[in-house]
Structure formats: structure tokens, C-alpha cells
DRENDOMI-802700 format. One record per residue (C-alpha): residue number from 1; residue in three letters; x, z, y. Coordinates in steps of 0.25 Angstrom, whole numbers, plus 5000, padded with zeros to 4 digits. Example, Ala and Ser with C-alpha at 12.3 -4.5 7.8 and 13.67 -1.06 7.14 Angstrom:
2
+-----+-----+------+------+-------+
:   n : res : east :   up : north :
+-----+-----+------+------+-------+
:   1 : ALA : 5049 : 5031 :  4982 :
:   2 : SER : 5055 : 5029 :  4996 :
+-----+-----+------+------+-------+
This chain:
311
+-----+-----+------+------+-------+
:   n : res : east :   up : north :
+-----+-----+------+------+-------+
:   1 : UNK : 4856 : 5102 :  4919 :
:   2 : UNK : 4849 : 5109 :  4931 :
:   3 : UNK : 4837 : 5116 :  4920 :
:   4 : UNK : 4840 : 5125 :  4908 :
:   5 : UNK : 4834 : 5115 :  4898 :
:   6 : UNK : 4831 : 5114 :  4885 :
:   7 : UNK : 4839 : 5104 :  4880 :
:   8 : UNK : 4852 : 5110 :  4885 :
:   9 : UNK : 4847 : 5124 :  4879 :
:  10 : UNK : 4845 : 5121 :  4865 :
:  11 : UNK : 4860 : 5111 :  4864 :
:  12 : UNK : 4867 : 5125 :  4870 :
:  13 : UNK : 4858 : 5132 :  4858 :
:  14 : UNK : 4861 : 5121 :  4846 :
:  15 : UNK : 4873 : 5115 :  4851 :
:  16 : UNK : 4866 : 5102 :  4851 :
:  17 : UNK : 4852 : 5095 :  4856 :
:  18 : UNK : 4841 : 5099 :  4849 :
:  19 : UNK : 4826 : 5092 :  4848 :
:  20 : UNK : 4812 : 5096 :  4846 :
:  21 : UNK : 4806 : 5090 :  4834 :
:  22 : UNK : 4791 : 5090 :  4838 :
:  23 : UNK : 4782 : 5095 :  4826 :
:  24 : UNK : 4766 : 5094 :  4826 :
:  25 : UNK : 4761 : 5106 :  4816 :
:  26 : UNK : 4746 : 5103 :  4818 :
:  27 : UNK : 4744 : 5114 :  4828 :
:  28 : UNK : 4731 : 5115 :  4836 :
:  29 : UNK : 4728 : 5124 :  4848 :
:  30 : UNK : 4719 : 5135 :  4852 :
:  31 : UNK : 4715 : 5125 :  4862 :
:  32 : UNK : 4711 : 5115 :  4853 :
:  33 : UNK : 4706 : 5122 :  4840 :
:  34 : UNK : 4694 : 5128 :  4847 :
:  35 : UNK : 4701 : 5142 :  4850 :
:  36 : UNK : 4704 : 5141 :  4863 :
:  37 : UNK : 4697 : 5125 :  4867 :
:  38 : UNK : 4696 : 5113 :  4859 :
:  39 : UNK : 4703 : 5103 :  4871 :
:  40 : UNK : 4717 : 5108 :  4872 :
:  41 : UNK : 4724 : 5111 :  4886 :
:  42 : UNK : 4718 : 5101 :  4896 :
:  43 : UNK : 4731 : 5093 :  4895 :
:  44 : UNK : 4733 : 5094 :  4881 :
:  45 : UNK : 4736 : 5081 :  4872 :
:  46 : UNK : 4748 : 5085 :  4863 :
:  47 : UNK : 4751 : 5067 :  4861 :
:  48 : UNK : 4758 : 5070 :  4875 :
:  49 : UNK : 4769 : 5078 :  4868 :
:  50 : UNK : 4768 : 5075 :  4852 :
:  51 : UNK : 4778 : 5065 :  4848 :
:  52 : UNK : 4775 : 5054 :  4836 :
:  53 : UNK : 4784 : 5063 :  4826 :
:  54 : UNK : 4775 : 5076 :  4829 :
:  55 : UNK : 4762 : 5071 :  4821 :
:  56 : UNK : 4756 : 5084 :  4811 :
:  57 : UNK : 4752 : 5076 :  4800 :
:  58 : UNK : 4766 : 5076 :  4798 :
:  59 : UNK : 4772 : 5090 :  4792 :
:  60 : UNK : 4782 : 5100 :  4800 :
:  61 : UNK : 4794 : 5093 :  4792 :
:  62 : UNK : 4791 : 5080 :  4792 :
:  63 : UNK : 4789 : 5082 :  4808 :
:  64 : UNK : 4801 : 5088 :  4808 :
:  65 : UNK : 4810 : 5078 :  4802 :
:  66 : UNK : 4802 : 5064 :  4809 :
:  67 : UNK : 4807 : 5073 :  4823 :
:  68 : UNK : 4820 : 5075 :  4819 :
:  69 : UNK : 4822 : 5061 :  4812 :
:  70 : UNK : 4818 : 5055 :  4825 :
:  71 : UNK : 4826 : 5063 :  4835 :
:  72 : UNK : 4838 : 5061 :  4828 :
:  73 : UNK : 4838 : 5047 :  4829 :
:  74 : UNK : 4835 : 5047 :  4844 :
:  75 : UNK : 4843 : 5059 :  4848 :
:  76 : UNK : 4853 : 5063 :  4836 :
:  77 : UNK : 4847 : 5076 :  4837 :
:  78 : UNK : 4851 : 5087 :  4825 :
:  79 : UNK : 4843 : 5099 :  4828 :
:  80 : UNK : 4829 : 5101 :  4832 :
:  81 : UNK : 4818 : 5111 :  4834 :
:  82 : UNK : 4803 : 5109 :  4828 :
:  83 : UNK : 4795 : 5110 :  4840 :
:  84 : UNK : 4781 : 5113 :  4838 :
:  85 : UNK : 4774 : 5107 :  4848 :
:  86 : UNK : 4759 : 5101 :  4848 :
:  87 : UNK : 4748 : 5111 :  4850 :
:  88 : UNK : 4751 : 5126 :  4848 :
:  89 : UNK : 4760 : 5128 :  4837 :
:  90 : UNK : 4760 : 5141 :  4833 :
:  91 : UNK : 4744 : 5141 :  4831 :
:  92 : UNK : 4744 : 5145 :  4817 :
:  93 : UNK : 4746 : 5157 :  4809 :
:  94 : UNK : 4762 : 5161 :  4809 :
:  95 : UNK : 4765 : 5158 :  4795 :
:  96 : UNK : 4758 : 5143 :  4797 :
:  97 : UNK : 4767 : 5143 :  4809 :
:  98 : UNK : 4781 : 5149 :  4801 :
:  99 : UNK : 4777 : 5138 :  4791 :
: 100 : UNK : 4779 : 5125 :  4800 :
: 101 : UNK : 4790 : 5132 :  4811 :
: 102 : UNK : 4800 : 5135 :  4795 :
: 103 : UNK : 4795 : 5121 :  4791 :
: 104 : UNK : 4801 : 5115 :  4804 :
: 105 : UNK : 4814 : 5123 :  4805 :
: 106 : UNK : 4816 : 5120 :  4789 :
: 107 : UNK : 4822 : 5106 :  4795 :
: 108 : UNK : 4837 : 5109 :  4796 :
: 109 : UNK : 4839 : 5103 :  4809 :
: 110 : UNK : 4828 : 5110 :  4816 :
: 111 : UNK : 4834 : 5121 :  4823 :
: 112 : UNK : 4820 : 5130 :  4828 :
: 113 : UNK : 4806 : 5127 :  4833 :
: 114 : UNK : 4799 : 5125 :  4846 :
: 115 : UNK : 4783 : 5129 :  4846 :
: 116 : UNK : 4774 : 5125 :  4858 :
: 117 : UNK : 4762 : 5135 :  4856 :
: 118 : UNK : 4753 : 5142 :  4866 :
: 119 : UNK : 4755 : 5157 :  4869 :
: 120 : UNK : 4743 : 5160 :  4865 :
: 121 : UNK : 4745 : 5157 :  4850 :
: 122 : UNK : 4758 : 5165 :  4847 :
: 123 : UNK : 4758 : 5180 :  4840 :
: 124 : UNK : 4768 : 5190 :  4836 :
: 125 : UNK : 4766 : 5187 :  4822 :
: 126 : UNK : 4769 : 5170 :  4825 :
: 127 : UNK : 4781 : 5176 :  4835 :
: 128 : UNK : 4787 : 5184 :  4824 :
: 129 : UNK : 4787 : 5172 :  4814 :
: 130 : UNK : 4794 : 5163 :  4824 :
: 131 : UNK : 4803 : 5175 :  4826 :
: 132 : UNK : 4808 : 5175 :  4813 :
: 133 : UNK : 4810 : 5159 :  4814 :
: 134 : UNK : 4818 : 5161 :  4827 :
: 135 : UNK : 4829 : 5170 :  4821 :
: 136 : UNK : 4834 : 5156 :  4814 :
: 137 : UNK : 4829 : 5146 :  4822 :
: 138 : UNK : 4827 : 5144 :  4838 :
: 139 : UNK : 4811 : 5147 :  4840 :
: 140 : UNK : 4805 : 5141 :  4853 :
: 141 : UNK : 4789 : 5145 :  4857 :
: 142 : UNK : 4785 : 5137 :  4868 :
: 143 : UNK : 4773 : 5143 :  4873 :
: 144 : UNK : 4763 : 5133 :  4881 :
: 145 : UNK : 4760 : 5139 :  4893 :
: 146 : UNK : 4757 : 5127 :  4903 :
: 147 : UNK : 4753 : 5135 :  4915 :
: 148 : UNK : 4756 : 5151 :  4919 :
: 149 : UNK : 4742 : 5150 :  4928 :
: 150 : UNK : 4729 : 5152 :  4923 :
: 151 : UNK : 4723 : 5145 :  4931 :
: 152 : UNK : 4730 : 5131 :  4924 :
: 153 : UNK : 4728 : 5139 :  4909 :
: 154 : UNK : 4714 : 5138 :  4911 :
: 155 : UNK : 4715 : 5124 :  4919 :
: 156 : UNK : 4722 : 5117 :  4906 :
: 157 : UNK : 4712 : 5126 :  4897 :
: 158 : UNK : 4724 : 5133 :  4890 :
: 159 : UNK : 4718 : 5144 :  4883 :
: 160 : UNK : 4728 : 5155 :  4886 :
: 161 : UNK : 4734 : 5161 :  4899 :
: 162 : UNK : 4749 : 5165 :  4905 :
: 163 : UNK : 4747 : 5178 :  4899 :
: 164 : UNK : 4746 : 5172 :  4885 :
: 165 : UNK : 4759 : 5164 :  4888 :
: 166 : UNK : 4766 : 5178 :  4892 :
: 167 : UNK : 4763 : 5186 :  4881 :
: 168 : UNK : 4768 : 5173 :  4871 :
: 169 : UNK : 4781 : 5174 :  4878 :
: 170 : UNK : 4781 : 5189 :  4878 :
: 171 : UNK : 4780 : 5189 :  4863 :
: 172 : UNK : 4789 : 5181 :  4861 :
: 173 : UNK : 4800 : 5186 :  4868 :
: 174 : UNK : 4810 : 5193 :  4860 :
: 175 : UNK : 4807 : 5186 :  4847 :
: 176 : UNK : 4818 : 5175 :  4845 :
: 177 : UNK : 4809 : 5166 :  4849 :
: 178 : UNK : 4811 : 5157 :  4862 :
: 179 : UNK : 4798 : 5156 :  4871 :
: 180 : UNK : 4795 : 5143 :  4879 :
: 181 : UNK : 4784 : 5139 :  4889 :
: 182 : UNK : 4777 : 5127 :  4891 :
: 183 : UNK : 4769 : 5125 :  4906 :
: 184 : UNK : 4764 : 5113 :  4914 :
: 185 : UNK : 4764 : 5109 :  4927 :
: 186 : UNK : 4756 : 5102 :  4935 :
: 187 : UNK : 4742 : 5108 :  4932 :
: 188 : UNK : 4731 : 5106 :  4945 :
: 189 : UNK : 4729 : 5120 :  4945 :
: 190 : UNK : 4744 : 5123 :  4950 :
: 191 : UNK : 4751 : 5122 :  4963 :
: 192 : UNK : 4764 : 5117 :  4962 :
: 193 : UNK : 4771 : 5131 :  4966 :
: 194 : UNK : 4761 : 5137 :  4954 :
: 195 : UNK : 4768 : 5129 :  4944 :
: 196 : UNK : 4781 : 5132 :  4950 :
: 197 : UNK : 4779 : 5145 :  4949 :
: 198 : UNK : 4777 : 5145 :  4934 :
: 199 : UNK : 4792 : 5142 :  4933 :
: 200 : UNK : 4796 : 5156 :  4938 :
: 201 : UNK : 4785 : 5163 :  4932 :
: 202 : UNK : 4790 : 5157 :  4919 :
: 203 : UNK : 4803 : 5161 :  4921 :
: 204 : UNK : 4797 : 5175 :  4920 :
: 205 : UNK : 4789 : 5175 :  4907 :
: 206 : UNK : 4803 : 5175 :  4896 :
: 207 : UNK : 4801 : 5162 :  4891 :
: 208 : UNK : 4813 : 5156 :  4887 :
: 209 : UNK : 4808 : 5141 :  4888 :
: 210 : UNK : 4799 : 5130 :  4897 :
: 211 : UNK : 4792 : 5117 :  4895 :
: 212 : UNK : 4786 : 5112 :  4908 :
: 213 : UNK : 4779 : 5100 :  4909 :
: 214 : UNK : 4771 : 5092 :  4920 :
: 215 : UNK : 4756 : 5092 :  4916 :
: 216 : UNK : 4752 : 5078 :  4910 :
: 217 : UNK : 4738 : 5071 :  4910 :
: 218 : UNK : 4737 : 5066 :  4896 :
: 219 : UNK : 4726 : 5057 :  4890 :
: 220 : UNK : 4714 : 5063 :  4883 :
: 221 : UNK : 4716 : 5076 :  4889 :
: 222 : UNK : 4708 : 5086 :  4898 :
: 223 : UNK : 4717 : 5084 :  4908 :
: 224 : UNK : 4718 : 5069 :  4908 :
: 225 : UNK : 4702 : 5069 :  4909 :
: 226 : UNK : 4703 : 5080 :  4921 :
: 227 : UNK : 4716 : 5071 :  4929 :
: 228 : UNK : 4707 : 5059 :  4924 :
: 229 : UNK : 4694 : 5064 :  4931 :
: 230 : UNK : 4700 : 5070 :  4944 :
: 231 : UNK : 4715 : 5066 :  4945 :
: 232 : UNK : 4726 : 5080 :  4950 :
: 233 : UNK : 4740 : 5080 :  4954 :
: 234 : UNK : 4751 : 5078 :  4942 :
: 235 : UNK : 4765 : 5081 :  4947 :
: 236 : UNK : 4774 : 5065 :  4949 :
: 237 : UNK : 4785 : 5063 :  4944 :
: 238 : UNK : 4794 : 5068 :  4956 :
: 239 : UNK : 4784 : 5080 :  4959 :
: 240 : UNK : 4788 : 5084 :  4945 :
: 241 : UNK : 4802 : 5082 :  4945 :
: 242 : UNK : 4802 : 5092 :  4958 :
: 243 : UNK : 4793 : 5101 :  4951 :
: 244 : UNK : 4801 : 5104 :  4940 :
: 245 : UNK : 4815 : 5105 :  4948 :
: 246 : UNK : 4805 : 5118 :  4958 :
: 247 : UNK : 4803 : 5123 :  4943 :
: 248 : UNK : 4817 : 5123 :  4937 :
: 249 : UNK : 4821 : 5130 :  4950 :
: 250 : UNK : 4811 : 5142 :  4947 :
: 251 : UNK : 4813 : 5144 :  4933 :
: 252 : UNK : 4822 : 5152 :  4927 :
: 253 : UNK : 4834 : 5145 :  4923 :
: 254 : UNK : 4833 : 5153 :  4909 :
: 255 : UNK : 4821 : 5145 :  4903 :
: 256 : UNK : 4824 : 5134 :  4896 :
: 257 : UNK : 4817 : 5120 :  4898 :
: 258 : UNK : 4812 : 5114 :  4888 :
: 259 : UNK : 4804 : 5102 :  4896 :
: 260 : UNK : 4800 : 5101 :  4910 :
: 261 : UNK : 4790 : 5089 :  4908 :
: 262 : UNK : 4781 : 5083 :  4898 :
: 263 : UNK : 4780 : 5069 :  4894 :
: 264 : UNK : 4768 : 5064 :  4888 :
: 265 : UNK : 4766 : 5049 :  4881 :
: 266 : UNK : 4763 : 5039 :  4892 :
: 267 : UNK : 4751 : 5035 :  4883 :
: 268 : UNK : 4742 : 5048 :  4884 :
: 269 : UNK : 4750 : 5052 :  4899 :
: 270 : UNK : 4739 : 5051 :  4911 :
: 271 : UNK : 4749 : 5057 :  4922 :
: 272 : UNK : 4758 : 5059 :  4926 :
: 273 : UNK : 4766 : 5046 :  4924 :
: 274 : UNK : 4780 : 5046 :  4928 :
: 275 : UNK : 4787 : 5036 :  4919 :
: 276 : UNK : 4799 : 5044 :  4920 :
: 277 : UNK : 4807 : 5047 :  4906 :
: 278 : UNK : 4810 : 5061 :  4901 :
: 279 : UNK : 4825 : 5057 :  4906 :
: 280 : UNK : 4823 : 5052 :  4920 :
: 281 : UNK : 4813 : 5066 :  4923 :
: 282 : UNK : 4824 : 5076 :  4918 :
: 283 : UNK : 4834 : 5069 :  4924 :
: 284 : UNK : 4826 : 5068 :  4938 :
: 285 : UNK : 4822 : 5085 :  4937 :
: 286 : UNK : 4837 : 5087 :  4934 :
: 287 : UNK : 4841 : 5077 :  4947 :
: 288 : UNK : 4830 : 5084 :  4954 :
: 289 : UNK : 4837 : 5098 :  4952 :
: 290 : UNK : 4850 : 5094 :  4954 :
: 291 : UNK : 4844 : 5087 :  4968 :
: 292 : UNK : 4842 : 5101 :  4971 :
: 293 : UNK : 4854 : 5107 :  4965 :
: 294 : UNK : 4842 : 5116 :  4957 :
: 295 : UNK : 4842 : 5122 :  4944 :
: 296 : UNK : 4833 : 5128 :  4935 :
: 297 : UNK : 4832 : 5143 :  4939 :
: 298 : UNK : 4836 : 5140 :  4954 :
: 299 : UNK : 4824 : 5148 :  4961 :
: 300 : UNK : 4821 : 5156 :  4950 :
: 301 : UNK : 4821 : 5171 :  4952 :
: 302 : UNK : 4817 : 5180 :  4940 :
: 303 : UNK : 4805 : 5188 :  4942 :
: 304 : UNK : 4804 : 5202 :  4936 :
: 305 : UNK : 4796 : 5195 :  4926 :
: 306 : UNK : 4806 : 5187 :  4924 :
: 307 : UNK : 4817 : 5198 :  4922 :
: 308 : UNK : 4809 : 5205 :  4913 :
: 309 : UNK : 4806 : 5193 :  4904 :
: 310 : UNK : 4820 : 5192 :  4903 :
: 311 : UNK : 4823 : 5207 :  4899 :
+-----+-----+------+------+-------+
């Protein structure tokens, strides 16, 4: 493999594959609740990534065994982390938060926890919980990002700004706990060399992981009413492919990748619509590289940022 990916990561660390067992808590957001907005992110519809097992009338447990009963009949799979995902899961007081995070890694099989959150809704008292969790378990905080660009924070109506993001992973350096990012791409109010960029910029900040993902039109969305109303450009399937091999070549070839597209349900999916499996894209980005004889890390050269984030 021509990227330092996820998959390959956590086998080396377990010694075997490892799945993310998706858990729905009942989270809201600071975007939702009134706090920051009562609409969300313009492209916010959390159906696009919340699978039938994830439901929150359900408890953290029983979440946490249907996961694990399902994906070891389809996969075989013996070990697992709890991955928080839906909303912003650390939007609670810590001892509410310690409370769900033990009651998912009381299951035997599941090795540590995964928490998508904002940067904006994380404090030294929440880190030093998680802290305590990470000295037995592996402890991954994936800070939703999306854009580095104000312009785009403000475009999608995201409430927080890069700085925001910085001080998260700032704070979270040096704790036991791993950081992560989440961006998209494919806003109208980026060039293509501006999203590119964010690789190396990235690269600079000390976060350990990336999630990158090809903006998505989904139904009964802001967004979907604004593409709906006055149509802009949404990467296809072979601009994509190229894009992400430019992106690879720029990013350091430290940061593990988690995921480098997003795949919503057809049934709430607007655009775009590639009818391509999950398979046949990683295999046509890794066929993409290897055209190229590229690799992940290829252009990149660390800033002083960068050699600083690193000590």
C-alpha cells in the first residue's frame, strides 16, 4: 500500500483486524441546541453515516454487542473499538462522558474508543478524564475540522474557527491520547490548490490522524436546498481519484489515514453519484499512485511548524 492507512496501523498495533463498532449516545450539538444555531452545518444529515445498529433508544451495551454480533459474522472480527460518532460526542459534563466511554470498554473485546467531537467542546478537565482511560486502552479524539479556511467555517455555518481546532490539538498533545482530523473537500468557496494546501498545512498541526471526505449533497439539507436552487461544481469520480493521489503526495507520510471519501445511502444522496463501490475507489487511488509511482509523503517537506509540532 502506497498511503500509511488505518487498517494496516491498527493490525501492526493488535496483531490482528480490528472494527469500529458505531455507538449513538443521544448527543446533540452546539449547532443544533440553540447555542451556536438550530440548523446544524449546511450539509449536516447524520442518516448519511449512521448505520441501523447505531439507533440511541438503544443502550451503550446493547449498541455495543448488536455491532459486535454483526461484524463477527460478516468479517470474523474479534476485537473492536466503540466509536462515538453521531453529533458531538464529548457534549456533556466529563463524569456523564466517563460513564458511557467505561460502559463501552467494559465489553472484553473492545479494545479502546474513537470520539468524533468538535474542538470547540473539549477541556482540560474532559482531556484528563480521557487521560486516565488512555493509560489501559487506545483513546482516539477525532476533531471535526472540515475546512482550515474561514471563509468555508463560515460558508457551512460551523460556529468555530481554525484556531479553535489548533488549541484542541494543542491540548491534547502529550496526554496518552491520539488526535485526529476530519476535513472536506469540495466546498465552492475553495480553489483546488486551496484544498490541497490543507494537506501540508495539516501535516504541521501534530495531529496523529485524517479523515478526508468529498463534500456530499444530501436530502433535507441546507446545502441540498442551495445546490437545488443554483447548482456548483461537485468533484467526479475521476477528478476525485486525481485529487486525492495530489493530497497523499503532500501529506506527511506520518499521519495515518483513516478514510479518504465518504459514503452516503443512495436514498438521501443528491450528488455526487459515482456508482462505484468502496472497493473499486481504494483500489483505483492505490492504481492511481502506483501509475505515478507516488506515495503518500512524496512532495512533502516539513515546515518549521511542522518541526516543531513534532518536537
Amino acid at each position: 500500500m502506497r498511503y500509511n492507512s488505518f487498517g494496516r496501523y491498527i493490525r501492526e498495533r493488535y496483531g490482528a483486524a480490528v472494527h469500529k463498532v458505531n455507538i449513538d449516545a443521544g448527543f446533540t450539538c452546539p449547532n443544533r441546541d440553540g447555542t451556536l444555531g438550530v440548523t446544524g452545518c449546511i450539509y449536516c444529515n447524520n442518516d448519511s453515516f449512521r448505520p441501523n445498529s447505531c439507533k440511541p433508544a438503544l443502550s451503550v451495551t446493547e449498541q455495543v454487542r448488536n455491532g459486535i454480533s454483526w461484524l463477527r459474522k460478516r468479517y470474523g472480527t474479534e476485537k473492536f473499538l466503540a466509536y462515538f460518532q453521531p453529533y458531538t460526542n464529548t457534549y456533556a459534563p466529563a463524569d456523564e462522558l466517563r460513564k458511557l466511554y467505561e460502559e463501552a470498554l467494559s465489553e472484553p473485546s473492545v479494545m479502546g474508543l474513537a470520539i468524533g467531537t468538535r474542538p470547540d467542546c473539549i477541556d482540560e478537565e474532559k482531556l484528563s478524564m480521557l487521560s486516565e482511560l488512555a493509560k489501559d486502552h487506545f483513546v482516539l479524539v477525532e476533531y471535526g475540522l472540515q475546512s482550515i479556511y474561514s471563509k468555508s467555517l463560515e460558508f457551512i455555518h460551523r460556529g468555530h474557527d481554525y484556531d479553535a481546532f489548533l488549541r484542541a490539538v494543542e491540548m491534547t498533545s502529550g496526554t496518552g491520547i491520539h488526535s485526529g482530523a476530519h476535513i472536506i473537500v469540495g466546498f465552492p468557496t475553495e480553489t483546488r490548490e486551496e484544498m490541497l494546501a490543507m494537506a501540508t498545512e495539516l501535516s504541521g498541526t501534530g495531529i496523529e490522524f485524517l479523515k478526508v471526505h468529498q463534500l456530499q449533497v444530501i436530502k433535507d439539507t441546507p446545502l441540498a436546498a442551495m445546490f437545488q436552487k443554483e447548482p456548483f461544481h461537485i468533484f467526479d469520480y475521476g477528478e476525485y481519484v486525481e485529487f486525492v493521489a495530489d493530497f497523499l503526495e503532500r501529506l506527511s507520510p506520518d499521519i495515518v489515514v483513516q478514510r479518504l471519501f465518504a459514503t452516503a445511502p443512495d436514498e438521501i444522496l443528491i450528488a455526487p453519484r459515482w456508482d462505484r463501490s468502496k472497493h473499486q475507489l481504494l483500489r483505483d487511488i492505490e492504481n492511481k499512485l502506483e501509475e505515478r509511482d507516488s506515495f503518500q509523503g512524496r512532495l512533502y517537506r516539513p515546515s518549521r511548524k511542522a518541526l516543531r509540532a513534532t518536537g
